[in-house]
C-alpha positions as CSV (number, residue, x, y, z in Angstrom):
1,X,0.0,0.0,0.0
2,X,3.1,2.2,-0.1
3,X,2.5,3.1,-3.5
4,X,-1.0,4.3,-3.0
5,X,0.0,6.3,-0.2
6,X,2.9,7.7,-2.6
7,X,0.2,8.6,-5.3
8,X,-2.1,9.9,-2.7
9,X,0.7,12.1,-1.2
10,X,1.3,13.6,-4.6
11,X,-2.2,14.2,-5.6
12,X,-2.2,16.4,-2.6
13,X,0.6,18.4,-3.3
14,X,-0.5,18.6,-6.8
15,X,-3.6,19.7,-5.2
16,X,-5.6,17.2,-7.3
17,X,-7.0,16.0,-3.6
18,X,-7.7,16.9,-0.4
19,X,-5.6,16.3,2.4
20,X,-8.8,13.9,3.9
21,X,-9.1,12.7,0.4
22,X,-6.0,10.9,1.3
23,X,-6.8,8.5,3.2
24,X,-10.0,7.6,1.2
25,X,-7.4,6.8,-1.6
26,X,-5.2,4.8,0.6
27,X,-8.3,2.7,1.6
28,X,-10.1,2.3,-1.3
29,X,-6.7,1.2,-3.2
30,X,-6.3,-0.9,0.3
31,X,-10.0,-3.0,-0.1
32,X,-9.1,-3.5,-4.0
33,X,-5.5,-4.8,-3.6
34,X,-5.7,-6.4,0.2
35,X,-5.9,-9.9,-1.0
36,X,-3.3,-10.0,-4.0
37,X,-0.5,-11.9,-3.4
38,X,2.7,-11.6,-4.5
39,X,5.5,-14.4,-4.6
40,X,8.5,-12.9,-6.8
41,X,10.0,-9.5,-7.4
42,X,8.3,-9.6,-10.5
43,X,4.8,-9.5,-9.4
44,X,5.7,-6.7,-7.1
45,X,7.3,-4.5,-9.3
46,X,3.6,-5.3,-11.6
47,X,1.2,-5.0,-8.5
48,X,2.7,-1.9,-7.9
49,X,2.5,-0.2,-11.3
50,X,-1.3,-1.6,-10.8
51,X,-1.6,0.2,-7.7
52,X,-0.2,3.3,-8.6
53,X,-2.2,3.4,-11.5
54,X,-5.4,2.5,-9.6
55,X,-4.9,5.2,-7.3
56,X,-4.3,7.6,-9.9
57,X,-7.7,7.2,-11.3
58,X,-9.2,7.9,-8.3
């Protein structure tokens, strides 16, 4: 969830969200992505360009 957090921190300063608006970005990447699993650096380097971009269509 670091990367959604990362997203949502820019959006901020960006000013593209509120700084409550955070935290709804964090958790609502958080229920989408809580049960993906990840067994290689591979699939984290790709869940994490998924979460990123998730966040960023938020």
């Amino acid at each position: 969830m670091n990367a959604a957090n990362e997203e949502a921190i820019k959006a901020f300063q960006e000013e593209k969200c509120s700084f409550f608006g955070m935290s709804e970005m964090i958790l609502d990447a958080y229920e989408k992505f809580k049960d993906v699993k990840a067994t290689n650096i591979d699939e984290i380097v790709a869940i994490d360009a998924e979460v990123r971009a998730y966040a960023n269509q938020l």
